[in-house]
C-alpha positions as CSV (number, residue, x, y, z in Angstrom):
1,X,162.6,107.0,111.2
2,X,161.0,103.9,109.6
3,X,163.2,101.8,107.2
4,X,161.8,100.8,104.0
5,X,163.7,98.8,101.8
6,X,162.6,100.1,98.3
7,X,163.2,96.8,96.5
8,X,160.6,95.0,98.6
9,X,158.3,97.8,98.3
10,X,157.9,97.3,94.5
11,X,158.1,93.6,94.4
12,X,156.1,91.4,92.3
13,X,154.2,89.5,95.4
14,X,153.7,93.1,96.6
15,X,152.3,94.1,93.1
16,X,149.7,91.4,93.4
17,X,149.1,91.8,96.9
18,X,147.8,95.3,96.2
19,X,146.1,94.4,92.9
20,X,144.3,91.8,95.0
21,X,143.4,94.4,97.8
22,X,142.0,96.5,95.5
23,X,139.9,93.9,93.9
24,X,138.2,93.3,97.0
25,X,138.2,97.1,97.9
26,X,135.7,97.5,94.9
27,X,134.0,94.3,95.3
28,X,133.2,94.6,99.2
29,X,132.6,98.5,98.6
30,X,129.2,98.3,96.3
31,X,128.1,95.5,98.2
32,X,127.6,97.5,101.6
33,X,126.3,100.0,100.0
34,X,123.2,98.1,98.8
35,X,119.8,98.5,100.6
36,X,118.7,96.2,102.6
37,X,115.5,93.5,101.8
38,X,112.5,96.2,103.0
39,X,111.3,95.1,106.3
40,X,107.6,93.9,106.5
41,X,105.4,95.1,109.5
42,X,103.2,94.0,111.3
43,X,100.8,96.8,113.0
44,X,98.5,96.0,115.7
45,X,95.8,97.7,117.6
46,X,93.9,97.7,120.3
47,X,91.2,99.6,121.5
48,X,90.5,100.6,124.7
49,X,93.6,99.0,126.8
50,X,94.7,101.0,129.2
51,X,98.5,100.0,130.7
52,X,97.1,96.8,132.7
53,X,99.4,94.3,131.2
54,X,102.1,92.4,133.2
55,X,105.0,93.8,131.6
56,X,104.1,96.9,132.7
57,X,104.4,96.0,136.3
58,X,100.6,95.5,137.0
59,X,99.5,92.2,138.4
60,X,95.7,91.7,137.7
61,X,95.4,91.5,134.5
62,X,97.0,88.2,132.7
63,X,98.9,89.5,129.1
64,X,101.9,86.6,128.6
65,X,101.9,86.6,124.7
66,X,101.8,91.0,125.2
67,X,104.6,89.8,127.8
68,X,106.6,88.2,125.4
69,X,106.5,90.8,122.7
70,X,107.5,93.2,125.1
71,X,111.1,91.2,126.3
72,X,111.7,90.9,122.4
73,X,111.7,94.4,121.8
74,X,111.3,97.9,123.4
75,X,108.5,99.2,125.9
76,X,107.5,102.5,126.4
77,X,106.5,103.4,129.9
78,X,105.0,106.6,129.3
79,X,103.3,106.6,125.9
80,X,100.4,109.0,125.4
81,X,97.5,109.6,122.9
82,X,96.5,113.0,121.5
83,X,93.0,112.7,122.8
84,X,91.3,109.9,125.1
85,X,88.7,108.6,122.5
86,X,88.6,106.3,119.2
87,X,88.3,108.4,116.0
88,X,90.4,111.6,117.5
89,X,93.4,109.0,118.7
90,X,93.5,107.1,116.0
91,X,93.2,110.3,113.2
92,X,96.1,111.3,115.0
93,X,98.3,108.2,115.0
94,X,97.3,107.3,111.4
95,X,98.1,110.9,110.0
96,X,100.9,112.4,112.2
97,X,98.7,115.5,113.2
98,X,97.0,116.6,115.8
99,X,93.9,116.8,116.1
100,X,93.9,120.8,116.3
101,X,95.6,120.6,112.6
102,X,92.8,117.7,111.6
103,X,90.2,119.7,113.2
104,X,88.6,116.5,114.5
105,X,87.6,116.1,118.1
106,X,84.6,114.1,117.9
107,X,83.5,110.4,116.3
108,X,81.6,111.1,113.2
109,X,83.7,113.2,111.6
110,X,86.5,111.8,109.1
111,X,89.9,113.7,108.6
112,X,89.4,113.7,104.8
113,X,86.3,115.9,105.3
114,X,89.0,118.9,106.1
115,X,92.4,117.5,105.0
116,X,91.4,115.4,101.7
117,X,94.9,115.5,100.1
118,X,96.4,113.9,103.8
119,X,98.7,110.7,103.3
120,X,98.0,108.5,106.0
121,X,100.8,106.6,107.4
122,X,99.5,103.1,105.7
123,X,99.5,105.2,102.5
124,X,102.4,106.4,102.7
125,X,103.9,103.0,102.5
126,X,101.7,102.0,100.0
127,X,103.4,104.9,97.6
128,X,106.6,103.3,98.5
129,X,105.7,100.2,96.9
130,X,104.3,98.6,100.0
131,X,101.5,95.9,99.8
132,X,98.8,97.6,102.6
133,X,96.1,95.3,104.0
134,X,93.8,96.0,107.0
135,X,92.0,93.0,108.7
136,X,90.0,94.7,111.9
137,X,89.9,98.4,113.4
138,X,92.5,100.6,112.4
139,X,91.2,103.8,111.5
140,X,87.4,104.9,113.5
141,X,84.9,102.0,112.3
142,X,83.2,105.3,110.1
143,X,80.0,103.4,108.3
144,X,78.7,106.5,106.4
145,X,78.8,106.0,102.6
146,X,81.3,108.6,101.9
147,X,83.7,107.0,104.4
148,X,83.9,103.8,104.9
149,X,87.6,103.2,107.0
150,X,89.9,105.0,104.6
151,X,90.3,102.9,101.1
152,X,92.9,105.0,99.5
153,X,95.4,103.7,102.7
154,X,94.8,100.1,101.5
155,X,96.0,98.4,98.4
156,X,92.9,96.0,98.6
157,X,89.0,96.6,100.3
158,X,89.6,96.0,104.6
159,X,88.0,93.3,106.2
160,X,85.9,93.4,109.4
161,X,86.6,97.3,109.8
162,X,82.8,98.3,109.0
163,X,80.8,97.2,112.4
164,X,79.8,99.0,115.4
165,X,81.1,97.2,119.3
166,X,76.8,96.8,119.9
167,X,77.1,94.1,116.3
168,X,80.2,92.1,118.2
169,X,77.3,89.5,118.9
170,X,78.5,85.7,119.3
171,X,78.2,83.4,116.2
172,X,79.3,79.6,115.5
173,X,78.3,77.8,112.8
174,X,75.3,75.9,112.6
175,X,75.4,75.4,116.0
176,X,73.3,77.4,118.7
177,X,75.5,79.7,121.0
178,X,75.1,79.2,125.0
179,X,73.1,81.2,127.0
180,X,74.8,84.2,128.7
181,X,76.3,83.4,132.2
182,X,76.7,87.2,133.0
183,X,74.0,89.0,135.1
184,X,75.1,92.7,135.2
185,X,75.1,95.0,132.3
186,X,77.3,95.4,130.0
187,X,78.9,92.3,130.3
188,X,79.0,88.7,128.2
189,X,80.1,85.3,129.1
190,X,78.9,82.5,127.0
191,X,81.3,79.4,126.6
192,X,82.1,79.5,123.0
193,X,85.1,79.5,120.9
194,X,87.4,82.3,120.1
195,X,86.0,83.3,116.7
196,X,82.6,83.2,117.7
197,X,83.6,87.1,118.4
198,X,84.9,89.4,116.3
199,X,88.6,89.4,118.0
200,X,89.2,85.3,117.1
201,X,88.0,85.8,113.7
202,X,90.2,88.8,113.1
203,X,93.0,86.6,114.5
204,X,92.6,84.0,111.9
205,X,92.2,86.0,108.8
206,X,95.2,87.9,109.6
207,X,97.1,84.5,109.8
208,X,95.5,83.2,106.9
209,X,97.3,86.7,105.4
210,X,100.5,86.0,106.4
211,X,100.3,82.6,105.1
212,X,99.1,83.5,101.3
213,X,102.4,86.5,101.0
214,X,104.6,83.7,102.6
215,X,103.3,81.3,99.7
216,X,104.0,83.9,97.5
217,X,107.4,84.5,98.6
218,X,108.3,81.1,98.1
219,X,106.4,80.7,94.8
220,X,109.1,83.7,93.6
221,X,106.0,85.9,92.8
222,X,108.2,88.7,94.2
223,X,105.4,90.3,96.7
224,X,105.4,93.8,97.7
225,X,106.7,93.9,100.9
226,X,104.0,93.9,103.5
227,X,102.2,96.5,105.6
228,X,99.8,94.3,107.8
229,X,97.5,96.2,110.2
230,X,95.5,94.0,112.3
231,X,93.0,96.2,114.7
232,X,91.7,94.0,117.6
233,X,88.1,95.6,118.7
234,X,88.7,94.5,122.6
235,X,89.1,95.1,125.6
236,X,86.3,98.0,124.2
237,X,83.0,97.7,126.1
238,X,80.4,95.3,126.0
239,X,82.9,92.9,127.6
240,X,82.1,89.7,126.4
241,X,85.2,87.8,125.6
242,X,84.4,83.7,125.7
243,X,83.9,81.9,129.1
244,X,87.3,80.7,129.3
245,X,89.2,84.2,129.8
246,X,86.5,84.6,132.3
247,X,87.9,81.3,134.1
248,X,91.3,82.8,134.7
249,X,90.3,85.4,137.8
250,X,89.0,84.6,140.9
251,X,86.8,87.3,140.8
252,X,86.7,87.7,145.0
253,X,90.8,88.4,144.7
254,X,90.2,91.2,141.6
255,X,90.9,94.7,143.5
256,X,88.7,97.6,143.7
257,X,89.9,100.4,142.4
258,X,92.2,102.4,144.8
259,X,91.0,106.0,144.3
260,X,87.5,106.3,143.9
261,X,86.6,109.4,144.8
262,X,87.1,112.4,142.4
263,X,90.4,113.9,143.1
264,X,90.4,116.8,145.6
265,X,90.2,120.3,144.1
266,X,89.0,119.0,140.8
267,X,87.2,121.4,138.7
268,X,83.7,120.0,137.3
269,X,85.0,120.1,133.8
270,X,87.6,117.4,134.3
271,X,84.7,115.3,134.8
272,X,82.0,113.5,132.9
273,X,79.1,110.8,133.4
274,X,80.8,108.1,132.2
275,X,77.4,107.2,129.6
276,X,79.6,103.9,127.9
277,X,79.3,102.4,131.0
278,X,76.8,103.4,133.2
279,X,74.0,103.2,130.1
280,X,73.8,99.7,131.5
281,X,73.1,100.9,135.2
282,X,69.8,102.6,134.5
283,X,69.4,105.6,136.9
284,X,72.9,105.3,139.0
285,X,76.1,106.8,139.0
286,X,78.8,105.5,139.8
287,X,79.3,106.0,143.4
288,X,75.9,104.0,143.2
289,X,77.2,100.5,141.8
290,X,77.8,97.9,145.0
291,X,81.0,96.3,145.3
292,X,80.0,93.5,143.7
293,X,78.8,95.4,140.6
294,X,82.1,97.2,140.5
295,X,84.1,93.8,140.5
296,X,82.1,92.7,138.3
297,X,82.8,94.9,135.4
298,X,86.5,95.0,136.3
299,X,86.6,91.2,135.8
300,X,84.7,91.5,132.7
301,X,87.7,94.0,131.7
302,X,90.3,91.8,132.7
303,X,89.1,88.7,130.9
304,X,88.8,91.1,127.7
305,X,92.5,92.0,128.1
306,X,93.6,88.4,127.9
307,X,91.4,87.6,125.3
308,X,93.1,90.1,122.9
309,X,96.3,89.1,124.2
310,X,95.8,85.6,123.1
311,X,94.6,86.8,119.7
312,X,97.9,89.0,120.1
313,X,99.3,85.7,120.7
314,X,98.2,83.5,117.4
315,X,99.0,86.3,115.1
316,X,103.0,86.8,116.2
317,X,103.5,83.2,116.7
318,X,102.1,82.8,113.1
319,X,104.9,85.6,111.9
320,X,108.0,83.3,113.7
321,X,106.1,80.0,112.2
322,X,106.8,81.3,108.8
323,X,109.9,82.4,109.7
324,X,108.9,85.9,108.7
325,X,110.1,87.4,112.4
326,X,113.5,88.2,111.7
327,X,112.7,91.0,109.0
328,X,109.7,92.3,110.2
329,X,108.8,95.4,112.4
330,X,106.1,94.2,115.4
331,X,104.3,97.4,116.5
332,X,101.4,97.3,119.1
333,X,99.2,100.2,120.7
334,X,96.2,101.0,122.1
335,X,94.2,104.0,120.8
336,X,94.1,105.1,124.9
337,X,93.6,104.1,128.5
338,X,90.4,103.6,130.3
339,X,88.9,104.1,134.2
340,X,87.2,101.4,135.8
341,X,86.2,103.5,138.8
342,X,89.2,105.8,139.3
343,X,88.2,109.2,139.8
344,X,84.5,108.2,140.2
345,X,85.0,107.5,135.7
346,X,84.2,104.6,134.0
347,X,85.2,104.4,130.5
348,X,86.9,107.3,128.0
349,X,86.9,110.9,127.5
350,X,89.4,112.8,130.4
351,X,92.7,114.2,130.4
352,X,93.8,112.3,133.1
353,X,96.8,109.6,133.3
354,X,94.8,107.0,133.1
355,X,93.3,108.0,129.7
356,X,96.1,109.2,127.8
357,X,98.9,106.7,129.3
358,X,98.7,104.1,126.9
359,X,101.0,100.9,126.1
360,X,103.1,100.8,123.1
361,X,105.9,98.1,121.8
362,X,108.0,98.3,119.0
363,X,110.2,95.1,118.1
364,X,112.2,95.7,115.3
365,X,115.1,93.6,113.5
366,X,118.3,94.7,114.7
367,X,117.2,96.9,117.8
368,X,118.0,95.6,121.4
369,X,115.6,93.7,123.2
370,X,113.8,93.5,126.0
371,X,114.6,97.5,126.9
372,X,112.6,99.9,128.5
373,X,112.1,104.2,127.4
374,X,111.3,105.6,130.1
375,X,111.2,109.0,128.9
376,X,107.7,111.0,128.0
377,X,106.4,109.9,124.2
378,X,103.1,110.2,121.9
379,X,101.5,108.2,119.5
380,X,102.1,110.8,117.0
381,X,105.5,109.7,117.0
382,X,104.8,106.5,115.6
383,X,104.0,107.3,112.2
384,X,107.9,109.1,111.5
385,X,109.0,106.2,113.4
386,X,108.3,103.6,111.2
387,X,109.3,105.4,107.9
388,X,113.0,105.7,109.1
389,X,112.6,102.4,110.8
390,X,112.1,101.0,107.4
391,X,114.4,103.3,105.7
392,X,111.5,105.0,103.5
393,X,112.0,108.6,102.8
394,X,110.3,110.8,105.2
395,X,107.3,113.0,104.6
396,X,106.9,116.5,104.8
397,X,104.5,118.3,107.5
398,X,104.3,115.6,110.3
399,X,104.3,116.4,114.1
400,X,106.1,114.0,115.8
401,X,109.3,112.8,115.9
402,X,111.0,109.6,115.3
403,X,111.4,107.6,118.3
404,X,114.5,105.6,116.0
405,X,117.4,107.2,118.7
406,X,115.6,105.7,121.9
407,X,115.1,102.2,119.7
408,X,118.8,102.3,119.9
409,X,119.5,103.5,123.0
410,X,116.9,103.4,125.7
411,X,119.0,105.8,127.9
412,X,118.7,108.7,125.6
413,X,116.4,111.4,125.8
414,X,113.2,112.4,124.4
415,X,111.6,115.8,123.7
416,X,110.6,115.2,126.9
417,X,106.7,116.1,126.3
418,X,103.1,115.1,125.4
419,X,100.0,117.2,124.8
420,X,96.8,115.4,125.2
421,X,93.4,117.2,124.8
422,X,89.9,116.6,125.3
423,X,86.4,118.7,124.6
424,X,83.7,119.8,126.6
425,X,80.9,117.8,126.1
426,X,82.5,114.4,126.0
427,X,81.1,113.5,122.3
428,X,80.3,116.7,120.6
429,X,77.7,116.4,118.3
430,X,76.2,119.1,115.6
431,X,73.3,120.0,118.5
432,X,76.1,119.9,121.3
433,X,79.7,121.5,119.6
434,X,82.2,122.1,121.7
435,X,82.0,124.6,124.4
436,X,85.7,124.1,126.0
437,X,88.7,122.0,125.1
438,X,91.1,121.1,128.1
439,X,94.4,120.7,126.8
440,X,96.6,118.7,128.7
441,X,100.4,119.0,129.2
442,X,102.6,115.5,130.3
443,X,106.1,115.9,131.4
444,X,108.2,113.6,133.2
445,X,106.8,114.9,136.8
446,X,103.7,116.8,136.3
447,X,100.5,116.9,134.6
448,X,99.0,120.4,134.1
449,X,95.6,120.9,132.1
450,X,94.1,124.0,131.0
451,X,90.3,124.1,130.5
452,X,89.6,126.6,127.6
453,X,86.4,128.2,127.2
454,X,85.2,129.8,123.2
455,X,85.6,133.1,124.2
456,X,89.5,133.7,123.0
457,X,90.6,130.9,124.8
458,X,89.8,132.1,128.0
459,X,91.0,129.6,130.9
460,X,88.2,128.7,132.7
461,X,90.3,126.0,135.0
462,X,93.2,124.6,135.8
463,X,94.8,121.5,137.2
464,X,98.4,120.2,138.3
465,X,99.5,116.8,139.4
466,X,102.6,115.7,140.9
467,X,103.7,112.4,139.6
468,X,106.3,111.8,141.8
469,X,104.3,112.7,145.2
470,X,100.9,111.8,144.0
471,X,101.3,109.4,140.8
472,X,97.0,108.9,141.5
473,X,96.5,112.4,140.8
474,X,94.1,112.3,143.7
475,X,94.7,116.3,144.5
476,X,95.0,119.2,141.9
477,X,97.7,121.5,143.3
478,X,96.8,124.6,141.2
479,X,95.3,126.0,144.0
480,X,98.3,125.8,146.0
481,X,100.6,128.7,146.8
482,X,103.8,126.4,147.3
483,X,102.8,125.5,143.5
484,X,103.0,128.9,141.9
485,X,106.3,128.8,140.7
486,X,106.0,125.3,138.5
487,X,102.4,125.9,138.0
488,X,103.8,129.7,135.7
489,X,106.5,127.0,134.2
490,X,104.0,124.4,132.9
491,X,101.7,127.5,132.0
492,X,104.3,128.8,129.6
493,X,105.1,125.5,127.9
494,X,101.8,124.8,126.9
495,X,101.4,128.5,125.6
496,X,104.2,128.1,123.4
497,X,102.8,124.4,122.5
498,X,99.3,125.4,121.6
499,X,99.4,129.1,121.4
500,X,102.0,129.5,119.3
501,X,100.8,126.9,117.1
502,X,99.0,127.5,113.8
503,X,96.2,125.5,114.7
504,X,95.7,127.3,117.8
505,X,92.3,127.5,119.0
506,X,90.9,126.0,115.6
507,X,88.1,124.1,117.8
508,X,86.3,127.5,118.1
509,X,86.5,129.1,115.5
C-alpha cells in the first residue's frame, strides 16, 4: 500500500502547485480547442493528360515541376474518371455525381439544365466563406448564353474559361509570330514565348492572383480564405506548345506505341474512329498513318505535357515564393487519359485503362509526403475530399468518398472500386442520342465493361481484362470458359453498382 503523509498532501506549496495546474489546465484547454487558420487551395487542372509523367514511372514524357509536387505530397496510382471526355468528367468531379444522376453524357449539355439547385464543389466553399476564383478551364468551356462556365461557383466573373482549343492561336504583342515549323496535322511549333498560348498566359494571371490576396494579407484586409482553380487547356489537341518543349525529345528515340492493334476479341462497340485526331488525316485511319506520322503526333503530345508542367511549375513555385505553401491544399488532375495509337485510338471516348486512368496529387499541410495509394480511386472522390481536408462541414447527397484515411495512411484501404462509363456514339448529339452506354467496372485486377443497348438495358457485349496478366488489355477474356467464374463475380458487382442504383438506366429513358 502506498504511504501518504497527509500533512504534505495539504501543504501550502502543494495548494499552489495545484492552483497553478489548474490555471494552465483552463488556459491550454480552450486553446486546443480553437480551429485552425482555414487552409487555402490551390486547384489545378488539366485536360487531356493521360498518366505519362515521370513520377508515375513512365520515361518519355519530361514532367519535373509535376515530379516535385508529387514527392511533396501523395500520388494516386490508380485514379479514374467517370467518363473519358471533358464536360461528363468534369460535371462529375465538380458536383460529386455521376453522370447517370446529372443525366449528362455528352458536351453541350450543362448539369444546371437538369440539376439547377446543385452546389458545385467551388460553391460549396464559396457558402463557407471562401473567396472562389477561376483563371482557365475548370468546368466544360460551355459558350452558350445561358451557360457560360458556371458563375454562381465563383465569387467574381472567370477568366479565360470562354474559348474553344481551335481559338488557342499564338499571339505576342506587337510583334509578328513565327511561321509554323510543324508539317503534319494537327500539330504547332512556332518559337515563341510561353504566353503567346493560352497555357503561359493562364500561368501568369493566376500568379498575378496569388500575389494581390498575399498583399491583402499583409495589408490586414482580412481576405477570405482562397479557393484558386487554375484549368490548364493542354496537353488537349492541336498540340502546339512553343518550339522550346518541342527541343526537349529527340523525336527518332520517342517509342511507338506498344499495342497497336485492337485488342483480340474486342467487340465493335468498344471502339470508335478516333475524329479529334484523325480530322487532320483526311481519308485515313489509323492503321494508315506511317511511322513517321505516328511519332510525330506522339512528340507533339509529349512536348504539350511539359509545357503544362512548366506552367504547373510557375504557379506552385509562386505559392512557396509568398510563403503561402505551408497552409495551402495543392490538388492536380486531369479530366482523363488519352490513346496515341493504342488499341488502333487516338484521342478520347473508350472505357479502356488508358482513358479513365488518370493522374491525381493531393499535397496537403500536415499529411506525409512523397507517398503513394495504390489502391483503386475516382475523381468523384475529390470533391468530399477537400471539404473534410479543410474541415468544412460536409454536404448532403454526394457519391464519393473522402480519400482523407489514405492521406494519412497510404497502406489503408479503399472501397476498392471505380465505375467509368461511356455512350455509343462517341459525342451524342440531338440527331445522334445515345444508342448504348458501356459501363465500365475497375477493381484492383480486372476491368469488366458491359455494353448496354435501350431496350431495358439489354447487354449487347462484354469485355474482361486481367491486369495482372495482361495490364495492355490486348485480349478480352469474356469469351473464355476458364473466365466464367470472375466474369459472374464482376457481373454482379456492377449490377448492384448501376442496377440497383436510382439513376439506373436514366440515359434511355
Amino acid at each position: 500500500m502506498m504511504n501518504v503523509n497527509p500533512s504534505a498532501a495539504h501543504s501550502p506549496r502543494r495548494s499552489v502547485l495545484c492552483c497553478w495546474s489548474l490555471l494552465l489546465l483552463l488556459m491550454c484547454g480552450p486553446q486546443r480547442a480553437l480551429p485552425r487558420e482555414p487552409c487555402n487551395v490551390l486547384f489545378i487542372a488539366v485536360d487531356d493528360m493521360r498518366v505519362e509523367l515521370g513520377c508515375y514511372g513512365e520515361t518519355q514524357a519530361l514532367s519535373p515541376n509535376i515530379d516535385r509536387l508529387a514527392a511533396d505530397g501523395t500520388l494516386f496510382e490508380r485514379a479514374y474518371c467517370q467518363q473519358a471526355v471533358c464536360n461528363p468528367s468534369r460535371a462529375s468531379l465538380l458536383t460529386g455525381l455521376r453522370p447517370d444522376r446529372l443525366r449528362v453524357w455528352d458536351l453541350p449539355t450543362h448539369f444546371r439544365a437538369n440539376l439547377p439547385e446543385v452546389v458545385t464543389l467551388p460553391q460549396w466553399f464559396k457558402q463557407q466563406g471562401y473567396q472562389t476564383i477561376d483563371i482557365g478551364k475548370i468546368f466544360h468551356n460551355w459558350r452558350q448564353d445561358a451557360y457560360r462556365g458556371d458563375p454562381e461557383s465563383w465569387s467574381e466573373p472567370a477568366l479565360m474559361h470562354y474559348a474553344s482549343h481551335a481559338t488557342d492561336e499564338p499571339w505576342i504583342e506587337d510583334q509578328e509570330v513565327p511561321q509554323n515549323l510543324s508539317l503534319t496535322p494537327r500539330t504547332e511549333m512556332r518559337d515563341v514565348p510561353d504566353n503567346a498560348y493560352f497555357d503561359g498566359r493562364i500561368a501568369d494571371l493566376a500568379i498575378a492572383r496569388l500575389k494581390a490576396w498575399k498583399a491583402a494579407v499583409e495589408e490586414q484586409a482580412e481576405p477570405k480564405p482562397l479557393f484558386l482553380a487554375v484549368g490548364f487547356w493542354k496537353p488537349h489537341a492541336p498540340f502546339n506548345a512553343p518550339k522550346a518543349y518541342w527541343d526537349l525529345y529527340d523525336r527518332s528515340a520517342i517509342e511507338l506505341p506498344k499495342n497497336p492493334e485492337p485488342p483480340r476479341n474486342v467487340p465493335s462497340l468498344a471502339m470508335h474512329d478516333s475524329r479529334e485526331i484523325l480530322r487532320g488525316f483526311v481519308g485515313k485511319q489509323s492503321s494508315d498513318l506511317s511511322e513517321a506520322e505516328v511519332r510525330a503526333l506522339r512528340h507533339g503530345y509529349f512536348a504539350a505535357i511539359s509545357y503544362v508542367d512548366a506552367q504547373i511549375g510557375k504557379v506552385v513555385e509562386a505559392l512557396d515564393a509568398l510563403e503561402l505553401r505551408e497552409n495551402t491544399v495543392v490538388v492536380l488532375w486531369s479530366d482523363h487519359g488519352f490513346h496515341l495509337g493504342e488499341h488502333g485510338l487516338w484521342a478520347k471516348t473508350s472505357n479502356f485503362e488508358l482513358d479513365a486512368r488518370v493522374p491525381l496529387i493531393i499535397s496537403a499541410p500536415g499529411m506525409p509526403k512523397a507517398q503513394r495509394v495504390q489502391s483503386v480511386v475516382e475523381l468523384l472522390d475529390l470533391y468530399p475530399t477537400l471539404v473534410e481536408l479543410c474541415d468544412l462541414p460536409m454536404p448532403q447527397g454526394l457519391q464519393g468518398r473522402s480519400l482523407l484515411p489514405v492521406l494519412r495512411d497510404a497502406s489503408l484501404p479503399t472501397k476498392g472500386y471505380a465505375l467509368t462509363q461511356h455512350t455509343r456514339p462517341a459525342y451524342p448529339t440531338d440527331s445522334q442520342p445515345v444508342s448504348a452506354m458501356g459501363y465500365s467496372l475497375r477493381t484492383d485486377r480486372y476491368r469488366y465493361t458491359e455494353w448496354r443497348g435501350p431496350e431495358s438495358g439489354l447487354v449487347l457485349a462484354r469485355e474482361l481484362y486481367d491486369h495482372r496478366l495482361d495490364p495492355l488489355e490486348t485480349l478480352n477474356r469474356a469469351l473464355d470458359v476458364d473466365s466464367r467464374e470472375i466474369l459472374e463475380r464482376m457481373r454482379e458487382q456492377l449490377a448492384q453498382l448501376v442496377d440497383a442504383s436510382p439513376d439506373a438506366a436514366a440515359w434511355y429513358r
